[in-house]
C-alpha positions in Angstrom: 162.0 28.8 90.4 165.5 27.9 89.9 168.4 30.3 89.0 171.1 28.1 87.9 172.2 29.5 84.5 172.7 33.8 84.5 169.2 35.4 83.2 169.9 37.0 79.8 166.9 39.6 78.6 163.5 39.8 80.7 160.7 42.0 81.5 162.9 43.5 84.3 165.4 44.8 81.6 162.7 47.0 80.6 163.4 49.5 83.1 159.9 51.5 82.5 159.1 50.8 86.7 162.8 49.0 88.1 165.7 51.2 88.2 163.6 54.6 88.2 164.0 57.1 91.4 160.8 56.4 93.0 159.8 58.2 96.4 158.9 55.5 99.3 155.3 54.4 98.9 154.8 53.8 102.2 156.2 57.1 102.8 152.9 59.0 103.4 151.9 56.4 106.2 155.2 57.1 108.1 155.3 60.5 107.8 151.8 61.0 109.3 152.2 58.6 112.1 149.7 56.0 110.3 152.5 53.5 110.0 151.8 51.1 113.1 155.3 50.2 115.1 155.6 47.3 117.9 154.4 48.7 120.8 151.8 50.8 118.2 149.3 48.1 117.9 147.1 49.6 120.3 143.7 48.4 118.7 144.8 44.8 117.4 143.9 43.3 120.6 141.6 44.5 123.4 142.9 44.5 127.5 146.3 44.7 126.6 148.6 44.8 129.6 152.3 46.5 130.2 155.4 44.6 131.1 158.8 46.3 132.1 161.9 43.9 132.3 164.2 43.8 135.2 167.6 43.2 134.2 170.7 41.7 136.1 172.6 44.0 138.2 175.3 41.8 137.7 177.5 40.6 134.9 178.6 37.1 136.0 177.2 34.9 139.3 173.4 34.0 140.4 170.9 34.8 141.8 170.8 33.9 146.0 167.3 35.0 146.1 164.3 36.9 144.6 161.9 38.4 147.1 158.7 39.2 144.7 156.2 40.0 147.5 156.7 43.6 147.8 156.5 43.8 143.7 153.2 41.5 143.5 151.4 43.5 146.4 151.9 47.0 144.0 149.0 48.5 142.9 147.9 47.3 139.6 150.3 44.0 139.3 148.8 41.3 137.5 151.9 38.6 136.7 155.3 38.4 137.4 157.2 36.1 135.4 160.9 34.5 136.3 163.0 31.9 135.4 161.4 30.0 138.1 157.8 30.0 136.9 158.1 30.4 133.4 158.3 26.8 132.7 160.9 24.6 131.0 162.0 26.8 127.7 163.9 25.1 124.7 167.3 26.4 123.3 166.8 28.1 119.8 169.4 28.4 117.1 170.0 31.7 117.9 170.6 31.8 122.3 167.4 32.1 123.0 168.0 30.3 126.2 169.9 32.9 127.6 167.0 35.5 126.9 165.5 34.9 130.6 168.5 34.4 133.2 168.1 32.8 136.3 169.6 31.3 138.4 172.7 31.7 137.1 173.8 35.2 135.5 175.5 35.5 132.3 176.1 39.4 131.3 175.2 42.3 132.9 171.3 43.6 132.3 170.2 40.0 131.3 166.6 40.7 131.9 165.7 37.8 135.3 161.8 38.8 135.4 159.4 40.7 133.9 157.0 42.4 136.1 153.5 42.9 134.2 150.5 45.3 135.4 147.5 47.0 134.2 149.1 50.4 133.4 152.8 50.9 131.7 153.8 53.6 134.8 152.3 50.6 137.3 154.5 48.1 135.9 157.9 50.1 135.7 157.2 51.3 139.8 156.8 47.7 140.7 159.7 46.5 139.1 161.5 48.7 140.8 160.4 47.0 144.0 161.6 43.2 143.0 164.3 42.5 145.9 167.2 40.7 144.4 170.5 39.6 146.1 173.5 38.1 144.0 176.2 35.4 144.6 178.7 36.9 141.6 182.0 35.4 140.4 184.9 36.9 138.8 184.2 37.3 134.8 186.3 38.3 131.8 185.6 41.4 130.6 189.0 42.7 128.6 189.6 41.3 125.2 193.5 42.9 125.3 194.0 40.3 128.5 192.1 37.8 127.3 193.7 37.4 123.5 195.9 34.8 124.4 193.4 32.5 125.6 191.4 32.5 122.3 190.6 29.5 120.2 189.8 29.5 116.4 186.0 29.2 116.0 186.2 26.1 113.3 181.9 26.4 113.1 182.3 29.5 111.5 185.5 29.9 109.5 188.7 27.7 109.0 191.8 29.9 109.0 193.1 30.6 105.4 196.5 29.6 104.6 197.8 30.2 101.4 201.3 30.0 99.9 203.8 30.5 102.4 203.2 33.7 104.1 206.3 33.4 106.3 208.8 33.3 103.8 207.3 35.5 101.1 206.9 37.8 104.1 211.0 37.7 105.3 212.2 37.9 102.1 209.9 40.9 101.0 211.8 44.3 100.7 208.8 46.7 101.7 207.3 45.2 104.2 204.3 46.9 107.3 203.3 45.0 111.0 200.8 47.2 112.5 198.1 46.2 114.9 194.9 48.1 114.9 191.8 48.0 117.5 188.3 48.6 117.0 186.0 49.2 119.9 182.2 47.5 121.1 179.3 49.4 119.6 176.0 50.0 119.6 173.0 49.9 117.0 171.2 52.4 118.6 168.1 52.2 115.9 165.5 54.7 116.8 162.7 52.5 117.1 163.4 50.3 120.8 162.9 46.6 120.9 159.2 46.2 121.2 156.9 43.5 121.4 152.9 42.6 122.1 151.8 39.0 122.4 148.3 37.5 122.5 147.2 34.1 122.8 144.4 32.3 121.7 144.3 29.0 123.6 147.5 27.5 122.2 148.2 29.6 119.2 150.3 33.1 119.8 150.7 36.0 117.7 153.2 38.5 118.3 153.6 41.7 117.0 157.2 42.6 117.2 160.1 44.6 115.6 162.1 41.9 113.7 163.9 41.8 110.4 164.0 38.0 109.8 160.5 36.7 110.5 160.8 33.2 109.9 164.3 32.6 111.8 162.5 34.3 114.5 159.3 32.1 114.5 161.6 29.0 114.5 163.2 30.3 117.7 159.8 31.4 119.5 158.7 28.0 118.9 161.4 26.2 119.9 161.9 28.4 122.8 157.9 27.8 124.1 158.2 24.2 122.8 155.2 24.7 120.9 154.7 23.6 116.8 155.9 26.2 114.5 152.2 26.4 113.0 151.3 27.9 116.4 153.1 31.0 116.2 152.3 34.1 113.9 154.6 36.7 114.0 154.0 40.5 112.5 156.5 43.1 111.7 155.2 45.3 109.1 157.1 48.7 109.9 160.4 48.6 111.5 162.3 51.8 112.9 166.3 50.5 112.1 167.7 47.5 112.7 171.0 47.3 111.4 171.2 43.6 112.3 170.4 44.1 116.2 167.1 42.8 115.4 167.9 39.8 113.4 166.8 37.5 116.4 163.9 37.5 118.8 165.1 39.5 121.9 164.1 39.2 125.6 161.1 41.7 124.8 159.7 39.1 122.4 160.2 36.0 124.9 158.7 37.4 128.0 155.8 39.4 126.2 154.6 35.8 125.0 155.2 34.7 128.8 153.6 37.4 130.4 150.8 37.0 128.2 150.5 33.2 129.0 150.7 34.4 132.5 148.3 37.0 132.8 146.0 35.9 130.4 145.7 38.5 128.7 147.6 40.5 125.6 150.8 42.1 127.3 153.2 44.4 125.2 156.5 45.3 126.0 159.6 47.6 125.0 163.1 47.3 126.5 164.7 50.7 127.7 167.3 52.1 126.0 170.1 51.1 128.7 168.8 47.8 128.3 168.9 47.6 125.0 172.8 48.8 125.3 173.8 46.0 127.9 170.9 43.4 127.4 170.5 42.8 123.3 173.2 42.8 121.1 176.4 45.1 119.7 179.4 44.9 117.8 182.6 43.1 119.4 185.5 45.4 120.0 188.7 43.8 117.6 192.0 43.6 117.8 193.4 43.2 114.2 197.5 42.6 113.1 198.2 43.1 109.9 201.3 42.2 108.2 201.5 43.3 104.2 205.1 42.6 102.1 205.5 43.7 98.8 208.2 44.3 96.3 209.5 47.6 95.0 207.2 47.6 92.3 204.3 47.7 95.1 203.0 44.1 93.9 201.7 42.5 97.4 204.2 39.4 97.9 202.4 38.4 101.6 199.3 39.3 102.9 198.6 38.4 106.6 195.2 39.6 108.6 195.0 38.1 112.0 191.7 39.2 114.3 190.4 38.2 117.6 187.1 39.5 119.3 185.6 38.3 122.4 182.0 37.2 123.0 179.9 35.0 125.6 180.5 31.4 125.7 178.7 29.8 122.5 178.9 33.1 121.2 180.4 33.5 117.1 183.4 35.4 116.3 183.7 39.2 114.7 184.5 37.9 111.1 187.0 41.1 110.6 189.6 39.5 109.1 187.5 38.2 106.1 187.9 40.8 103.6 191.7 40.0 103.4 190.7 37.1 101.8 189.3 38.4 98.5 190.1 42.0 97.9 193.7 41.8 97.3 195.7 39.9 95.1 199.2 38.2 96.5 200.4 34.7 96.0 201.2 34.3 99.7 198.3 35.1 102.5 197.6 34.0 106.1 193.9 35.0 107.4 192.9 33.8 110.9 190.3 34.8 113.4 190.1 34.1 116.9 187.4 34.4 119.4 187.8 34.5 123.7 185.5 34.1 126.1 183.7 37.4 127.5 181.4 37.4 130.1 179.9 40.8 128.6 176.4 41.2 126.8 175.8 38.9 123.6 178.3 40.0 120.4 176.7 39.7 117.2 175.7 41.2 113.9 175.9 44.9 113.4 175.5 46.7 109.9 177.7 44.6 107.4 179.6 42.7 110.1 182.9 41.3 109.4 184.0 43.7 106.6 183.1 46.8 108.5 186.0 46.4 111.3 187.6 44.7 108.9 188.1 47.6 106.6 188.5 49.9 109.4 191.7 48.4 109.7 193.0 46.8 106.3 192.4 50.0 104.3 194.6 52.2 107.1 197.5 49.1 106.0 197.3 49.5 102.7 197.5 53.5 103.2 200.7 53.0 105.3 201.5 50.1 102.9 201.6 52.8 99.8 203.2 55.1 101.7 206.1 53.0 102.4 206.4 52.4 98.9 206.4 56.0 98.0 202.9 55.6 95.8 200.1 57.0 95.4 197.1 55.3 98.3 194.7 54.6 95.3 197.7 53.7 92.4 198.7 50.9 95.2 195.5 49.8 95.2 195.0 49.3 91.4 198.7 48.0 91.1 197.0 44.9 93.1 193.3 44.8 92.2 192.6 40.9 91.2 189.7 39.7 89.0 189.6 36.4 90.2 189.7 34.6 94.1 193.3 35.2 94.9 193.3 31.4 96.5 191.3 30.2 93.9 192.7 31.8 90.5 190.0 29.7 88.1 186.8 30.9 90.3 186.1 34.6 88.8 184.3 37.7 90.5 180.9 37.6 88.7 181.4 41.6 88.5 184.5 43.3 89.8 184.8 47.1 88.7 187.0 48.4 92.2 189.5 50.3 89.5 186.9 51.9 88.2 185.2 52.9 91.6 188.6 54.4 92.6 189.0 55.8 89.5 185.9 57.6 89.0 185.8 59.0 92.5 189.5 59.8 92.3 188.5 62.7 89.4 184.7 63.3 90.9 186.5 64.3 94.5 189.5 66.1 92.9 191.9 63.9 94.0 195.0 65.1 92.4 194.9 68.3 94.7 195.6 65.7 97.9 199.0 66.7 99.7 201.0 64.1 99.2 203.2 65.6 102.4 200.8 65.0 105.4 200.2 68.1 107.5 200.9 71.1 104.5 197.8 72.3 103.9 195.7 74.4 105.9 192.6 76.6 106.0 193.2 79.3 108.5 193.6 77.4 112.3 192.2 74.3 110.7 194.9 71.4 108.9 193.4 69.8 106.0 193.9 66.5 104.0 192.1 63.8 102.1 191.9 60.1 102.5 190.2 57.4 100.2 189.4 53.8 100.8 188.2 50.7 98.9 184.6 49.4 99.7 184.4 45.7 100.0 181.4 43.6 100.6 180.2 40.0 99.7 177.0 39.4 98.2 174.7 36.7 99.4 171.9 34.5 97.9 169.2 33.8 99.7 166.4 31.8 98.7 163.1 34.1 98.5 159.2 33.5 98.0 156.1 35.5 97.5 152.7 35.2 96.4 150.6 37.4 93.8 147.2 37.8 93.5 145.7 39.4 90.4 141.7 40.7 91.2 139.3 41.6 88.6 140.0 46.0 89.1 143.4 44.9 87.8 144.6 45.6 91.5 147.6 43.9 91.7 148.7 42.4 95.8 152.2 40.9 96.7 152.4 38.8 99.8 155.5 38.1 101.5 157.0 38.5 105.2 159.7 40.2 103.6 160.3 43.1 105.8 161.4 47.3 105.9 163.5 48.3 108.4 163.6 51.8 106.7 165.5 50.4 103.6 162.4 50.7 101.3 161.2 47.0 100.5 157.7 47.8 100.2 158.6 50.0 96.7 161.0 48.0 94.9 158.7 44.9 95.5 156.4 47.3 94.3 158.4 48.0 91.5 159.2 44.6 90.5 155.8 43.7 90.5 154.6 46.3 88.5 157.6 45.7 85.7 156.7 42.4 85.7 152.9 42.5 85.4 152.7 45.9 83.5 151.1 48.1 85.4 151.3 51.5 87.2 152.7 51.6 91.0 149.4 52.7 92.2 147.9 49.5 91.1 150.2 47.3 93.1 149.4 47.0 97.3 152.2 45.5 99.1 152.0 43.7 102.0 155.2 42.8 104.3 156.4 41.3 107.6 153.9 39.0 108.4 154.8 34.8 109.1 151.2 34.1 107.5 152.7 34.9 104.4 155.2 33.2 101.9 159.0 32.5 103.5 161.5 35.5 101.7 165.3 36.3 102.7 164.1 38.9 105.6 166.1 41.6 105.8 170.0 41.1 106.6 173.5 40.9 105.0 172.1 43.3 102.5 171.1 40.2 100.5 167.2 41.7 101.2 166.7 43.9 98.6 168.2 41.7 95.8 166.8 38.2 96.8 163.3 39.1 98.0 162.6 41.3 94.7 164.1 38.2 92.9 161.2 36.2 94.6 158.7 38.7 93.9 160.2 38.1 90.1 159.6 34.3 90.4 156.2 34.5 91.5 155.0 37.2 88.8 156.7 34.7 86.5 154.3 32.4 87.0 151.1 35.0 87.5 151.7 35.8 84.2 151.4 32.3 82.9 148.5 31.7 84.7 147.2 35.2 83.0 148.2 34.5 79.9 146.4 30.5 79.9 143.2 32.4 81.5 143.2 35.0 78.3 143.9 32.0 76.1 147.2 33.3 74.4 150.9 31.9 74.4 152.6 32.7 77.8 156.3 32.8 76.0 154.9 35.8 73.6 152.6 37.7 75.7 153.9 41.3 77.0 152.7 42.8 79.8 152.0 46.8 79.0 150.1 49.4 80.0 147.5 47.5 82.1 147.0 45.2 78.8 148.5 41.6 77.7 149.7 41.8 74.1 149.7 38.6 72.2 149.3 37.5 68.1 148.5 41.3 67.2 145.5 41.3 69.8 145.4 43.5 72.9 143.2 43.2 76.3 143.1 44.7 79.6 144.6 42.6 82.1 141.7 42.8 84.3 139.7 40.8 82.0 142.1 37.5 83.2 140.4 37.4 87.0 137.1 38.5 85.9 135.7 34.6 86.6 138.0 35.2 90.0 141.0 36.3 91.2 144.5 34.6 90.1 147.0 33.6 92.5 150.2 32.7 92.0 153.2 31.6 94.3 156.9 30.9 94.2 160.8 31.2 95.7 163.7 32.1 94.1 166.8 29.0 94.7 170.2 30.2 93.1 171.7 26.8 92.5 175.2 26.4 92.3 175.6 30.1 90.9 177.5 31.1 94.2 180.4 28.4 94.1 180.7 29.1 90.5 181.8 32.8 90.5 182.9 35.3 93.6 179.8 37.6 94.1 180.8 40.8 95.6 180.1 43.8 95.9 182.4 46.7 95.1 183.2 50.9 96.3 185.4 53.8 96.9 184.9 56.0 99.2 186.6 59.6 99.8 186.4 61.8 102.8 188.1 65.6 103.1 188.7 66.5 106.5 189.9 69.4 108.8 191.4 69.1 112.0 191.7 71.9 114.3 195.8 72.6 115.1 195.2 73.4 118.8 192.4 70.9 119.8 192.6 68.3 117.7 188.3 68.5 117.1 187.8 66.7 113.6 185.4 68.2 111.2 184.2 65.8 108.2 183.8 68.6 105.1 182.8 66.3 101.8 182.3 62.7 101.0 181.6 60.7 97.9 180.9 57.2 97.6 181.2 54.9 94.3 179.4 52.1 94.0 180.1 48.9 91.9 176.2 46.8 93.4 174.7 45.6 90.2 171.6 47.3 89.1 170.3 49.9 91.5 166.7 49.0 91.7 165.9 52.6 92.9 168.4 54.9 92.7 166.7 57.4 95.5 166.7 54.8 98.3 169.5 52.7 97.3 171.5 56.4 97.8 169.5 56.9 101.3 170.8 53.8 102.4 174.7 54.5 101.4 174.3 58.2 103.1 173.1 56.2 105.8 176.0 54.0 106.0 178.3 56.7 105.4 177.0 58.5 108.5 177.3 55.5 110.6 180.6 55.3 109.5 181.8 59.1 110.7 180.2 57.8 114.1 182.6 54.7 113.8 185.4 57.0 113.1 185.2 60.1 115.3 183.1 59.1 118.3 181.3 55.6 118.8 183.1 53.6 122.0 180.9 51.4 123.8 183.0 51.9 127.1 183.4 48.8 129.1 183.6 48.4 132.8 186.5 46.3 133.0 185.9 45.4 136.9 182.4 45.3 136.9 181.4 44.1 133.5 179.0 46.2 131.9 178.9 49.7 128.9 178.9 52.6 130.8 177.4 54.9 128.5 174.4 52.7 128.0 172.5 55.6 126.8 172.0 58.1 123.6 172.9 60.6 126.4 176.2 58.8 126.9 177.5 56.8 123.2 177.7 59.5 120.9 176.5 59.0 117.2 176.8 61.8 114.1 174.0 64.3 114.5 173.0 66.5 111.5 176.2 69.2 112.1 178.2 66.6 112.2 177.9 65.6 108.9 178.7 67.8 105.3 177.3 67.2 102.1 177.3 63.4 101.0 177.7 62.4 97.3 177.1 59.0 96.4 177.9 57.4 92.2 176.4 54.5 91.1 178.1 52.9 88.1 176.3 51.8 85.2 176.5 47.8 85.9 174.1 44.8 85.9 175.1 41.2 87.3 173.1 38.4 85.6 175.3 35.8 87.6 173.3 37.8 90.8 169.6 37.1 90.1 166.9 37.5 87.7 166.9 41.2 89.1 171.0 41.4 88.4 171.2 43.0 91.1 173.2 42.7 94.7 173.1 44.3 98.3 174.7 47.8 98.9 173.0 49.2 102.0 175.7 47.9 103.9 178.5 48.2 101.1 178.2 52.0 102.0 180.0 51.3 105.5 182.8 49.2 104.9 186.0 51.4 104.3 184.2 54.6 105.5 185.9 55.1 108.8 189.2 54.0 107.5 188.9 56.6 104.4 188.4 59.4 107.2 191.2 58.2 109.6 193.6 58.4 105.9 192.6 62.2 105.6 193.0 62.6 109.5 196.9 61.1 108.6 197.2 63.2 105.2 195.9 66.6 107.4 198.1 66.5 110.6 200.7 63.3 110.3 199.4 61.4 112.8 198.6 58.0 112.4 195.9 56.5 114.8 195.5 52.9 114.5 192.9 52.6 118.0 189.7 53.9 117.0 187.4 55.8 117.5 190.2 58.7 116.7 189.6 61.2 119.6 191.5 64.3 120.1 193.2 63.1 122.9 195.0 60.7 120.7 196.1 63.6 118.9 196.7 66.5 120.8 200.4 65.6 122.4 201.5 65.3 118.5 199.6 67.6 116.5 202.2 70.3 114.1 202.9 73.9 116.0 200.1 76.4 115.4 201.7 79.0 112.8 
């Protein structure tokens, strides 16, 4: 189906099943352990064998030599596989070549064999006994030493360069030039990276922990130099992601070598230091930003320069991005620059780009309003555009940021704020508030799924869509049931498996919007194929109650696959929607803090987020997934720093034991608004993304009410209380 022209009324409209607060369906199945993870598939296969990964123990040289006899003589040791027996592998689009190192060493932990025996304990002892000795080399591990050396990353994003920032900046009479750093972090998801492969002569499945299935079957293939048709991948439960599973990992790659190997199925899960130091994280930035603007707080010049560091061939942290739509000024200078690390693989981490991005542009613009003597969130209405600011005749399909900041500003109580930083206290503690615009793009993705109808009226939607906790399985669920009129306990969902039609996987927030929109395209034409089985007009039939209503006669929808069942299949393609308007998505968020006057310990007390996503398809888990965001972003704030050994190259706290993330007393009660929008530039659903809308601005928001409760502004995050404790106000 193509989606070229905005939908106007459809069966999703309705809003009988879509836009309801509906619990999780598979809920039940989690809940009592009956939902199967990666390494869960204990039954899928019989003789399944363990693998345990041995990692680098350097961060940049080779390998002088491998002695493998000690490890192979262990009791139990069936294969060991290295870069020098594994055979020739391909490069896939996303690094897979660098998933099994050997000789030469790239980052630290880069897994260089995987030792595979008949019992999991059996396996991790003789790992333990592969005798490696290293040649290394010096490597760059400091982004601050290495920003000078950085190149702009043309594949990704030309700089922006609007107006003349120089001048409008010089000749501006308010004017700010701060520089801001963000550190590396971690996803730390709960659920490891896990994998089991089995072969069947020259055909592999893999059972695995993945959020894009088909990217990741492309890779696997091209990896094993094997056809594409060869390869089935399965994900159907995944326990987080946030992005760090976008890819197939080393776990994936060396459980389908091991298996070849061994001959037999082999499952393996990465442990948790090696998923710190061996997958992937969010690059550490380093962010200027330079804001002019006259007297009556109009921004004159914008200018948002970033750099992050990764491994060579690696992408650039996109932080700089959201300086090119959220603001309006005539003059505006966005670049982004991108050194060479020799630290482990930098890459997408929950809404990447936007949420260092906003960790730093909305402290500016609090600084920015401050120098201007106005209010944080009048400053930001004062310059709130409705159209691209470098392209004034493309318009934001939706764009209700005013009303976000408006609407939060008298939900949160706003107009009690100091406006002197460090006046209000509570006892010991200081307190202040802090606010901060949301900001996140929304992507189109094509989508596809296929729908059967059987003759119970059962109705079953295929796709290897997948859940990484964000609740795909109802609103497919839902859309299904809208669509095809029927009850949520006659739709059976089935997700994450490459046998199945091509959808957007789960990324980008773009998931929930374009794979439901596929779900759309395909009922589309189930119901046509209904409606020519029961011999009525497609265009008139409604689909109600488990009946098809059509020229004043009613009949169960059952009775259309009683001479068999009907399937039908299709994608979703947006056409040239996406150049025509700015999709976006929009928020506010607000944060009241207290700071203890003699330690400097920050305590997050309330937090409300707006939200401007198009229709919320289900209100209950579209507000898990901003909670969820919010919390990540206290971690961001307060205590996530991936801490990098700067001589020897690797995180040192490569352990939940070591990088601290929010526990439950860490975080207060959470509000979250949705406003009442639709987008029908957005899809048939008119909807967007907003898991990861609920990060961006989050940290910065609570950094603002650190500034409003003490006076001290901390532009290096995560904002410790040893930043603060040499300048917090006397104790009274």
């Amino acid at each position: 189906m193509k989606f070229e022209t905005p939908a106007t009324t459809n069966p999703i409209d309705q809003g009988k099943v879509i836009g309801q607060p509906t619990t999780r369906i598979e809920g039940p199945l989690k809940t009592t352990g009956q939902a199967p993870y990666a390494y869960e598939h204990h039954d899928a296969v019989p003789n399944q064998a363990y693998g345990v990964v041995v990692g680098s123990a350097i961060a940049k040289g080779r390998i002088a030599s491998m002695n493998l006899q000690a490890a192979q003589s262990a009791p139990g040791v069936i294969a060991i596989v290295t870069a020098a027996n594994a055979g020739k592998l391909g490069k896939g689009k996303y690094n897979t070549a660098r998933l099994l190192g050997g000789p030469e060493i790239q980052h630290y932990h880069q897994a260089v064999a995987l030792v595979v025996a008949q019992t999991f304990e059996q396996a991790r002892a003789a790992a333990e006994r592969v005798d490696i000795t290293y040649s290394t080399t010096e490597g760059a591990f400091d982004l601050g030493s290495s920003r000078d050396s950085a190149v702009e990353p043309k594949d990704q994003m030309e700089d922006t360069l609007h107006g003349d920032f120089a001048a409008a900046f010089a000749a501006a009479p308010v004017q700010l030039d701060a520089t801001y750093t963000t550190p590396d972090q971690a996803h730390a998801m709960m659920e490891p990276m896990a994998s089991m492969a089995a072969w069947d002569g020259d055909h592999l499945t893999l059972w695995t922990s993945n959020q894009m299935i088909d990217w990741s079957v492309n890779d696997l293939a091209t990896t094993l130099g094997i056809p594409k048709k060869n390869v089935r991948l399965i994900s159907p439960y995944i326990g987080g992601g946030f992005g760090g599973k976008l890819f197939i990992r080393a776990d994936a790659l060396l459980a389908a070598l091991g298996a070849r190997m061994a001959g037999r199925p082999v499952k393996v899960a990465l442990a948790r230091p090696l998923i710190f130091n061996n997958c992937t994280h969010r690059p550490a930035t380093i962010q200027r930003i330079r804001i002019g603007a006259g007297s009556d707080g109009k921004i004159t010049a914008i200018a948002h320069e970033g750099w992050s560091g990764d491994l060579p061939g690696g992408k650039v942290e996109l932080a700089a991005q959201p300086s090119k739509l959220l603001y309006a000024g005539e003059n505006r200078r966005v670049t982004m620059r991108l050194s060479t690390l020799d630290l482990p693989e930098g890459n997408a981490m929950r809404a990447p780009g936007e949420t260092p991005g906003m960790m730093a542009l909305e402290i500016a613009m609090d600084e920015m309003a401050e120098k201007l003597k106005l209010d944080p969130i009048e400053f930001r209405i004062i310059n709130d555009t409705q159209v691209d600011p470098t392209k004034p005749d493309r318009p934001f399909s939706q764009r209700h940021l005013v009303e976000c900041l408006r609407t939060g500003a008298d939900r949160f109580g706003w107009s009690q704020r100091p406006a002197q930083p460090g006046t209000q206290r509570d006892g010991r503690w200081l307190i202040g508030m802090g606010v901060a615009a949301a900001f996140r793009n929304n992507l189109l993705v094509k989508s596809g799924a296929r729908v059967r109808l059987n003759d119970q009226g059962t109705v079953t939607v295929e796709t290897d869509m997948t859940d990484i906790g964000t609740g795909s399985y109802t609103i497919i669920a839902q859309t299904a049931a809208e669509m095809l009129g029927v009850s949520l306990d006659q739709v059976v969902v089935r997700l994450g498996d490459s046998s199945f039609p091509v959808s957007s996987g789960s990324g980008g927030q773009f998931g929930g919007n374009c794979s439901t929109a596929g779900v759309y395209a395909a009922c589309v034409k189930l119901r046509q194929a209904v409606a020519q089985r029961l011999g009525v007009n497609a265009e008139e039939a409604e689909f109600v109650g488990g009946e098809v209503r059509a020229g004043g006669k009613s009949m169960p929808l059952r009775n259309a696959a009683q001479s068999g069942e009907i399937v039908a299949e299709d994608s979703i393609e947006f056409g040239e929607l996406g150049k025509k308007y700015q999709q976006s998505t929009f928020g506010a968020h607000f944060v009241e803090v207290a700071v203890d006057s003699a330690t400097g310990e920050t305590r997050v007390r309330r937090m409300l987020a707006v939200c401007a996503a198009g229709r919320i398809l289900n209100p209950t888990s579209a507000r898990s997934q901003v909670i969820g965001a919010m919390t990540m972003g206290v971690g961001a704030a307060l205590m996530e720093d991936l801490v990098v050994d700067k001589r020897l190259g690797f995180f040192v706290n490569h352990d939940l034991a070591g990088y601290e993330v929010p526990v439950h007393a860490d975080i207060p009660h959470q509000e979250v608004i949705f406003l009442d929008e639709t987008d029908p530039v957005s899809s048939p659903m008119k909807a967007k993304g907003v898991g990861e809308l609920g990060i961006c601005g989050v940290s910065a928001a609570i950094a603002n009410a650190v500034y409003n409760a003490t006076g001290i502004r901390v532009r290096e995050y995560p904002i410790t209380l040893d930043k603060m404790l040499d300048k917090l106000p006397p104790m009274i």
